[in-house]
Biopython code that builds the backbone (N, CA, C, O; Angstrom):
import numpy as np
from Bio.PDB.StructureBuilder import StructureBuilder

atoms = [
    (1, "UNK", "N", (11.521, 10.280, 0.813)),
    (1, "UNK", "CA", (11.749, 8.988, 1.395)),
    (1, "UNK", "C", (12.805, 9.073, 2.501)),
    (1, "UNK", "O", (12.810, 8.320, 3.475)),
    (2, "UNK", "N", (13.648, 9.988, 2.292)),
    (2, "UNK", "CA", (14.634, 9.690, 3.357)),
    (2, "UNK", "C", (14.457, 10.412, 4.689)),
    (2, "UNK", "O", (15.175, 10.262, 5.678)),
    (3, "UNK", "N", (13.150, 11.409, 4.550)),
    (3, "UNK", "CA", (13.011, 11.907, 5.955)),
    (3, "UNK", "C", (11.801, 11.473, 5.925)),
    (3, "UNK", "O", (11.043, 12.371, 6.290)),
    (4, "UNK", "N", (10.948, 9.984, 5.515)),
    (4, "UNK", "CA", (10.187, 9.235, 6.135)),
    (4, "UNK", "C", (10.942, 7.894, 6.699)),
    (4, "UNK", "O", (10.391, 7.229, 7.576)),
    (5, "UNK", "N", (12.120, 7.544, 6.213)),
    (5, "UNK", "CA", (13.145, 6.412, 6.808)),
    (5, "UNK", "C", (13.947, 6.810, 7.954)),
    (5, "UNK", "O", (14.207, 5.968, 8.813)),
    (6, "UNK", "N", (14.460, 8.277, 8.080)),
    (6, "UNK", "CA", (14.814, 8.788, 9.188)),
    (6, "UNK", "C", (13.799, 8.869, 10.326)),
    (6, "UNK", "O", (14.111, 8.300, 11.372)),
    (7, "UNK", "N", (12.563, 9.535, 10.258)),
    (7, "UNK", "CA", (11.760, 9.466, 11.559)),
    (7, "UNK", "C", (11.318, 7.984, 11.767)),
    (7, "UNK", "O", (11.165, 7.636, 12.938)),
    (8, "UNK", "N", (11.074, 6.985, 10.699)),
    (8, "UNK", "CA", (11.139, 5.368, 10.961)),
    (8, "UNK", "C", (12.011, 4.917, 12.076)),
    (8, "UNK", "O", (11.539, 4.233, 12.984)),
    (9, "UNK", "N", (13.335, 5.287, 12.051)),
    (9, "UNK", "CA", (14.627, 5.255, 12.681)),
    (9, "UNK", "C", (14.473, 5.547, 13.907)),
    (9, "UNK", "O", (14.553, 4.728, 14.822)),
    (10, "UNK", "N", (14.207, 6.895, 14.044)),
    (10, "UNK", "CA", (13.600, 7.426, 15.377)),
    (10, "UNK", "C", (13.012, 6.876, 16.146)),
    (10, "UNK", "O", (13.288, 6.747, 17.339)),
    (11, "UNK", "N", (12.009, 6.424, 15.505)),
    (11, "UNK", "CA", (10.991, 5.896, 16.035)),
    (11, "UNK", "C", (11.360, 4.419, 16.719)),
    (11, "UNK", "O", (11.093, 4.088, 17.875)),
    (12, "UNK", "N", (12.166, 3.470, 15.526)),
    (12, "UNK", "CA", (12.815, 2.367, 15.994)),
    (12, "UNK", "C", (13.862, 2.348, 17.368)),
    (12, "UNK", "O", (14.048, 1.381, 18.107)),
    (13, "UNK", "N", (14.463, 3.665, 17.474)),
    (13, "UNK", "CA", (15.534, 3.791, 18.685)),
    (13, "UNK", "C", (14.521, 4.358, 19.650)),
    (13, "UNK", "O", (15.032, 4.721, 20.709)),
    (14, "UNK", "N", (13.431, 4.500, 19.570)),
    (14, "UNK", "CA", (12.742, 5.221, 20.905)),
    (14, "UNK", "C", (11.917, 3.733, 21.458)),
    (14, "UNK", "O", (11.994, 3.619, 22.681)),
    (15, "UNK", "N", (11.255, 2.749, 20.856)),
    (15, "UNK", "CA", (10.690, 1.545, 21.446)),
    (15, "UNK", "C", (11.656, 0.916, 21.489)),
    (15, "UNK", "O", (11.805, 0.565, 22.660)),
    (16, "UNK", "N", (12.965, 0.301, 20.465)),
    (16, "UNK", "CA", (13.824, -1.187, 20.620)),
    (16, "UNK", "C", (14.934, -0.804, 21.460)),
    (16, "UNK", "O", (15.266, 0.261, 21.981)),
    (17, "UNK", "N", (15.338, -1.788, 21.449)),
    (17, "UNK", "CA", (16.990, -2.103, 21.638)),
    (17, "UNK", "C", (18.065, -3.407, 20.844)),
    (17, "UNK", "O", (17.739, -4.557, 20.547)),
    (18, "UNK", "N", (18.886, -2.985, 20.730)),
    (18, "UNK", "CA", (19.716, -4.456, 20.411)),
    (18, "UNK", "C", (19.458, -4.754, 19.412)),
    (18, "UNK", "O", (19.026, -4.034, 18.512)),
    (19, "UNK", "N", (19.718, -6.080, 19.387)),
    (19, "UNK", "CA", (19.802, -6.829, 17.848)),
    (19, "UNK", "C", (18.035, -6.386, 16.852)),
    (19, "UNK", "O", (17.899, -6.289, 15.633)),
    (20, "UNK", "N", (16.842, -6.189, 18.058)),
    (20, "UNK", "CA", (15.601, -5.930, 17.307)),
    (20, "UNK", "C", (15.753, -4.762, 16.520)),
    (20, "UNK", "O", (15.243, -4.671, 15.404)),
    (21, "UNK", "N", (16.645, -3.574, 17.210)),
    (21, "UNK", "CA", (16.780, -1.923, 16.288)),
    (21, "UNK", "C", (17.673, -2.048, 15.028)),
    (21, "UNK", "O", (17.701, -1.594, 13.884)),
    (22, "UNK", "N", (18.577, -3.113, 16.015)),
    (22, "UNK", "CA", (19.536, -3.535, 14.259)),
    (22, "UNK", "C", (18.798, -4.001, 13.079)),
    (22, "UNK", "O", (18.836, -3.633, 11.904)),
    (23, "UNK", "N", (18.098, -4.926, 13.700)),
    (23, "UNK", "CA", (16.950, -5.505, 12.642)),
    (23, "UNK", "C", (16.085, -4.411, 11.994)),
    (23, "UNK", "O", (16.106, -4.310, 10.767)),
    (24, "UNK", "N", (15.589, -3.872, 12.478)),
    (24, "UNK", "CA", (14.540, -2.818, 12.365)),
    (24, "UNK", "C", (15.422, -1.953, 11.146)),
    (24, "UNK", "O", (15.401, -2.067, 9.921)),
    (25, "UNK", "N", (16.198, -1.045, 12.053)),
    (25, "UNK", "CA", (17.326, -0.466, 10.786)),
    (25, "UNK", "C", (17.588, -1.323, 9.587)),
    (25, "UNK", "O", (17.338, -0.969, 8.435)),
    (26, "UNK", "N", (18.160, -2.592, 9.966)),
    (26, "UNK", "CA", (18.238, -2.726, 8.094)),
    (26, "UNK", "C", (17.144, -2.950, 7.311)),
    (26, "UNK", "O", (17.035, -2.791, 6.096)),
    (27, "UNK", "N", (16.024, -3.484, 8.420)),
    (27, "UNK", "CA", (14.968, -3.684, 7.049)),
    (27, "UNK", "C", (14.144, -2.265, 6.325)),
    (27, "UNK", "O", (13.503, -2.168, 5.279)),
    (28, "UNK", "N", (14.475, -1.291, 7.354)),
    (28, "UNK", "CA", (14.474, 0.458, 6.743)),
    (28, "UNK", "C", (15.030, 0.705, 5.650)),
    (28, "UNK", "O", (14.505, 1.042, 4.589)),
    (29, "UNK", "N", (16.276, 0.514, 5.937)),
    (29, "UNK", "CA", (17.501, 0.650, 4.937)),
    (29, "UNK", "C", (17.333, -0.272, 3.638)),
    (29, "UNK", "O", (17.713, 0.320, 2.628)),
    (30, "UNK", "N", (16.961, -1.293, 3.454)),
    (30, "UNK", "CA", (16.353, -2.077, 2.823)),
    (30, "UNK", "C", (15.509, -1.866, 1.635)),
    (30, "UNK", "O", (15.620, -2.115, 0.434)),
    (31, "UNK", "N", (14.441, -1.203, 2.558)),
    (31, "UNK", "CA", (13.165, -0.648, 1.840)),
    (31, "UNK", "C", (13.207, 0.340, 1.239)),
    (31, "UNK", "O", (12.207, 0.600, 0.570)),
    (32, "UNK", "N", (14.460, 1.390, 1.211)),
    (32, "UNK", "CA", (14.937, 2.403, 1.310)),
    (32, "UNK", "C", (15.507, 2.352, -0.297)),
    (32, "UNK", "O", (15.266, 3.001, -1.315)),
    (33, "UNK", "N", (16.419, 1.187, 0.064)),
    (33, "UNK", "CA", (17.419, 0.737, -1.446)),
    (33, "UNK", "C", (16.335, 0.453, -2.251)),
    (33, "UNK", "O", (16.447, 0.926, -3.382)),
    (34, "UNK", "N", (15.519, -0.045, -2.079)),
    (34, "UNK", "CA", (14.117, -0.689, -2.990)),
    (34, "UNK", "C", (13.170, 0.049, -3.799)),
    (34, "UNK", "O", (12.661, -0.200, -4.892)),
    (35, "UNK", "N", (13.038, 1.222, -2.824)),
    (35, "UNK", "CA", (12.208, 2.075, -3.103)),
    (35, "UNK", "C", (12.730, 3.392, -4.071)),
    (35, "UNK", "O", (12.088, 4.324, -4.556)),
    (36, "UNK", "N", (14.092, 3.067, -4.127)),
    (36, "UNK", "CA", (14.851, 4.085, -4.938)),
    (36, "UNK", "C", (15.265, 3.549, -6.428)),
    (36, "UNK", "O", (16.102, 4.243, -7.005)),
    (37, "UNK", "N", (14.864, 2.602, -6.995)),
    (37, "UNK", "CA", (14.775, 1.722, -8.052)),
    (37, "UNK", "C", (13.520, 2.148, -8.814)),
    (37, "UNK", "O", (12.432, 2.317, -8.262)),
    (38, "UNK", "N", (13.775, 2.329, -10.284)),
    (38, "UNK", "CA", (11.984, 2.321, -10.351)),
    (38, "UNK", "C", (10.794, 1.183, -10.714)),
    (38, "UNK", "O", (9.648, 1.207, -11.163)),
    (39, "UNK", "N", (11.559, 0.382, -10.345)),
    (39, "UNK", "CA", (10.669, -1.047, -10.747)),
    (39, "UNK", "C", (10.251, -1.012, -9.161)),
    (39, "UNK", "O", (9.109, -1.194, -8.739)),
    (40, "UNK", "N", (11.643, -0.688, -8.219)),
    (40, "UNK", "CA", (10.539, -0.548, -6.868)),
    (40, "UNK", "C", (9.744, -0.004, -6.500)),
    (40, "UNK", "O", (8.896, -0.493, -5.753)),
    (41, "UNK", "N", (9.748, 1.767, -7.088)),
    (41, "UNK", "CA", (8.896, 2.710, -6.920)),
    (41, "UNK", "C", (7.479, 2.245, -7.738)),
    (41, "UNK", "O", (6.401, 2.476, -7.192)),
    (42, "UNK", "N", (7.511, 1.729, -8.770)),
    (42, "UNK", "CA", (6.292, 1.260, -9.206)),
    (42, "UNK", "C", (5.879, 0.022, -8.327)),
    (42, "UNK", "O", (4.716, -0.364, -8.436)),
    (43, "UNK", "N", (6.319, -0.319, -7.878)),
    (43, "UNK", "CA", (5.504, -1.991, -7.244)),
    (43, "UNK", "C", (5.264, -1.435, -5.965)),
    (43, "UNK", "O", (4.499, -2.069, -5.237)),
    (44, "UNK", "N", (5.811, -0.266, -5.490)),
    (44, "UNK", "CA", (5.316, 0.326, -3.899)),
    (44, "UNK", "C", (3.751, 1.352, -4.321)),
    (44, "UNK", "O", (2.784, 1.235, -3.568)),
    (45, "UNK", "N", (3.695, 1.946, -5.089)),
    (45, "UNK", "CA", (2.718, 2.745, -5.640)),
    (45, "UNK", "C", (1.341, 1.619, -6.178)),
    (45, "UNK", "O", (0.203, 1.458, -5.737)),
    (46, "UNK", "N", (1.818, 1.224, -6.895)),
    (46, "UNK", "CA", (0.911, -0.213, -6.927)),
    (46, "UNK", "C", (0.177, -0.354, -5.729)),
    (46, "UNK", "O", (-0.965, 0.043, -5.498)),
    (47, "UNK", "N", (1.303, -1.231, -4.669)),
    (47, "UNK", "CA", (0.869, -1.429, -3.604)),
    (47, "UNK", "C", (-0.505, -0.619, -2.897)),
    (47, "UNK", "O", (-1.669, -0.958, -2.680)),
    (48, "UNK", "N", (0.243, 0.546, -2.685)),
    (48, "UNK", "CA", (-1.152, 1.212, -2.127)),
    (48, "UNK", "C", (-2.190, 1.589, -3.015)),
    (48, "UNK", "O", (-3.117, 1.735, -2.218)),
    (49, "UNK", "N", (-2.712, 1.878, -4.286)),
    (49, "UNK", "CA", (-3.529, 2.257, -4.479)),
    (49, "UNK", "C", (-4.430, 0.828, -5.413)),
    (49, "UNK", "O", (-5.656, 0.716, -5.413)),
    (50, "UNK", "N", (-3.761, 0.162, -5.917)),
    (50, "UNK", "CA", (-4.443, -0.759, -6.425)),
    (50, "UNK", "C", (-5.546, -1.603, -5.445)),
    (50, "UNK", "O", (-6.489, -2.143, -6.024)),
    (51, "UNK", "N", (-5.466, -1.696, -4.305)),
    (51, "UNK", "CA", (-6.601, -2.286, -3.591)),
    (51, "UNK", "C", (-7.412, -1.882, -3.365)),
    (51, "UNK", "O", (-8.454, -2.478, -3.091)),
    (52, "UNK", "N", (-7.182, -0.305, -3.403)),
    (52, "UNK", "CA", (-8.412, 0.768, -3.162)),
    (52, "UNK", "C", (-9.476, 0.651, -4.164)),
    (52, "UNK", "O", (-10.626, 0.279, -3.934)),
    (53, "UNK", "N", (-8.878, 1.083, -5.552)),
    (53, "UNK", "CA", (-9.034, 0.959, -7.136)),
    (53, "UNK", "C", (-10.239, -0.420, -6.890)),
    (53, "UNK", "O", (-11.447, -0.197, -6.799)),
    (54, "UNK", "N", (-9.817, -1.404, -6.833)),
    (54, "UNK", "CA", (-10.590, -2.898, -6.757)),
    (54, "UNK", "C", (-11.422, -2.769, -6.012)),
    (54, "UNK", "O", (-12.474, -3.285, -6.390)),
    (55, "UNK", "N", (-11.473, -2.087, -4.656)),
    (55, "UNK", "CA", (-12.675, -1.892, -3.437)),
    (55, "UNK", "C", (-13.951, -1.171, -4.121)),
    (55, "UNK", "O", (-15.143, -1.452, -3.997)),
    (56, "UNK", "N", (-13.321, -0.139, -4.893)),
    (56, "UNK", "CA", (-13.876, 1.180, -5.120)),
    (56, "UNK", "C", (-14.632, 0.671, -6.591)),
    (56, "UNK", "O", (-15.612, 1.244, -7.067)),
    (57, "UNK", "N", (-13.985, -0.484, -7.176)),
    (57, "UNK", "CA", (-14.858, -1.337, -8.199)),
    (57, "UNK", "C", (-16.187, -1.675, -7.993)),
    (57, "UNK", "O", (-17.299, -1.320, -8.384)),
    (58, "UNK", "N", (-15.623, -2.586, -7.148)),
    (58, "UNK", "CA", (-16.645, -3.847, -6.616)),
    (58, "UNK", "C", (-17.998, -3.095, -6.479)),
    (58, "UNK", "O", (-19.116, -3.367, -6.918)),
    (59, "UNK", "N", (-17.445, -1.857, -5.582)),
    (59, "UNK", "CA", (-18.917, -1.408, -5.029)),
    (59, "UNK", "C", (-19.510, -0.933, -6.206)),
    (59, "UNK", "O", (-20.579, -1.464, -6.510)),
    (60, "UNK", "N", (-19.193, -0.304, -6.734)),
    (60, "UNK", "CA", (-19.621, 0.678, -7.995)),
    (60, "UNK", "C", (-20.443, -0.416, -8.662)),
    (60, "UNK", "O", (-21.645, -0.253, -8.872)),
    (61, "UNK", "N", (-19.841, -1.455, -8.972)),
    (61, "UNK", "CA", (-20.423, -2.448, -9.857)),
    (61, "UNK", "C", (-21.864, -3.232, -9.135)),
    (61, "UNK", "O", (-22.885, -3.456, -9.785)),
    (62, "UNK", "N", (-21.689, -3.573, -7.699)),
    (62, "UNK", "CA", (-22.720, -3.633, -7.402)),
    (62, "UNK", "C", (-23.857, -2.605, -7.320)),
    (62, "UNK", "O", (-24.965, -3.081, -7.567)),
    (63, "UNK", "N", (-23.814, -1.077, -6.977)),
    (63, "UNK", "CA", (-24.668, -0.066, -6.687)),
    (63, "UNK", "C", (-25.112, -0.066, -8.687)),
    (63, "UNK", "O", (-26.251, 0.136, -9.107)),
    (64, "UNK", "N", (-24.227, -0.265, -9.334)),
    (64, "UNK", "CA", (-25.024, 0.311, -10.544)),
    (64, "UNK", "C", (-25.238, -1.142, -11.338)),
    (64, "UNK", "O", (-25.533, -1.160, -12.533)),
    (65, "UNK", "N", (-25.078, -2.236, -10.632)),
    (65, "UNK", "CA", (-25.407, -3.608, -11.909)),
    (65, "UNK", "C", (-26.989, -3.419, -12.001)),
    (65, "UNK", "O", (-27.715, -2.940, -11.130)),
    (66, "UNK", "N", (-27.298, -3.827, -13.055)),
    (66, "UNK", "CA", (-28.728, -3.974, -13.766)),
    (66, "UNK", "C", (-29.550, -5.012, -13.589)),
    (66, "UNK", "O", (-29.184, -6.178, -13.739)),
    (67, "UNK", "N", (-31.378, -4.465, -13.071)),
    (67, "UNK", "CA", (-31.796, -5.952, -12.487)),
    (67, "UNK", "C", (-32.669, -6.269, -13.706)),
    (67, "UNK", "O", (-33.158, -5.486, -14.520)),
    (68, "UNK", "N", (-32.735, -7.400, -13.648)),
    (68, "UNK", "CA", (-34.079, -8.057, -14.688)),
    (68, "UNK", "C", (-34.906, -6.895, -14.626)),
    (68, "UNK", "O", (-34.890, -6.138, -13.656)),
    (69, "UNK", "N", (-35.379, -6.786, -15.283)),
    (69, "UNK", "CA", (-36.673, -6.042, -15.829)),
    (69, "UNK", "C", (-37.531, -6.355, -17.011)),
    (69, "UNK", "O", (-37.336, -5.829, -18.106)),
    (70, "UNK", "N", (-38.748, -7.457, -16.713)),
    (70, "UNK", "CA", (-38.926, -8.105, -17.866)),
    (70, "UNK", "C", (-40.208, -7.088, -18.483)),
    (70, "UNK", "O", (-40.946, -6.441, -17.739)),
    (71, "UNK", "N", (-40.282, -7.089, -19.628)),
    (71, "UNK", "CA", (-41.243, -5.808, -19.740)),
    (71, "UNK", "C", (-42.185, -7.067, -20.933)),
    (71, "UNK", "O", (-41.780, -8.035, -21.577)),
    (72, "UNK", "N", (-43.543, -6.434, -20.777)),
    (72, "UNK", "CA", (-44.432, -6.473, -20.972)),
    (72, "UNK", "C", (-45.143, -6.107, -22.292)),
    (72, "UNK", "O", (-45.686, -5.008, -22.401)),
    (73, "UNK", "N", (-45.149, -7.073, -23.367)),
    (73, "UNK", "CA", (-45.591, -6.889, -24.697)),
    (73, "UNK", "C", (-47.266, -7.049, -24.312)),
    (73, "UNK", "O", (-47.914, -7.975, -23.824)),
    (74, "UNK", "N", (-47.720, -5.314, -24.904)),
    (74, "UNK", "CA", (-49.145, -4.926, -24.989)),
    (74, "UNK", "C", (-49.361, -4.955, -26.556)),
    (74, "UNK", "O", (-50.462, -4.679, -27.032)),
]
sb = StructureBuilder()
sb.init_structure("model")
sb.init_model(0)
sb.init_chain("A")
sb.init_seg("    ")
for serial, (resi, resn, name, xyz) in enumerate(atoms, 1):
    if name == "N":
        sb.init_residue(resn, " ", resi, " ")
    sb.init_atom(name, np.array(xyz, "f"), 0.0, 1.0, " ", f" {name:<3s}", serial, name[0])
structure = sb.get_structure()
């Protein structure tokens, strides 16, 4: 995390200036403190994969749901 918040940084001093990089920096720093918690580390992990998880449902459930098939007493 901290040498993905550092090149963040970088990145923030190479487009901003001023009060926007200040901004920018703390909400880094921020995310930073957050993410080093583990109630944060779980709700960031969450974050990304749980929507996938639900995408990756949906379809499944449609490609394999079951159609009528009324069968035929001979």
């Amino acid at each position: 995390m901290d040498r993905y918040c550092a090149a963040m940084t970088e990145e923030a001093k190479a487009s901003l200036s001023g009060a926007a990089l200040e901004a920018k920096v703390t909400e880094i720093n921020n995310a930073k403190a957050i993410y080093a918690t583990p109630l944060g580390f779980t709700l960031f992990t969450y974050a990304e994969i749980l929507p996938v998880g639900i995408l990756v449902s949906l379809v499944a459930a449609l490609v394999l749901r079951r159609k009528n098939v009324k069968t035929v007493a001979v």
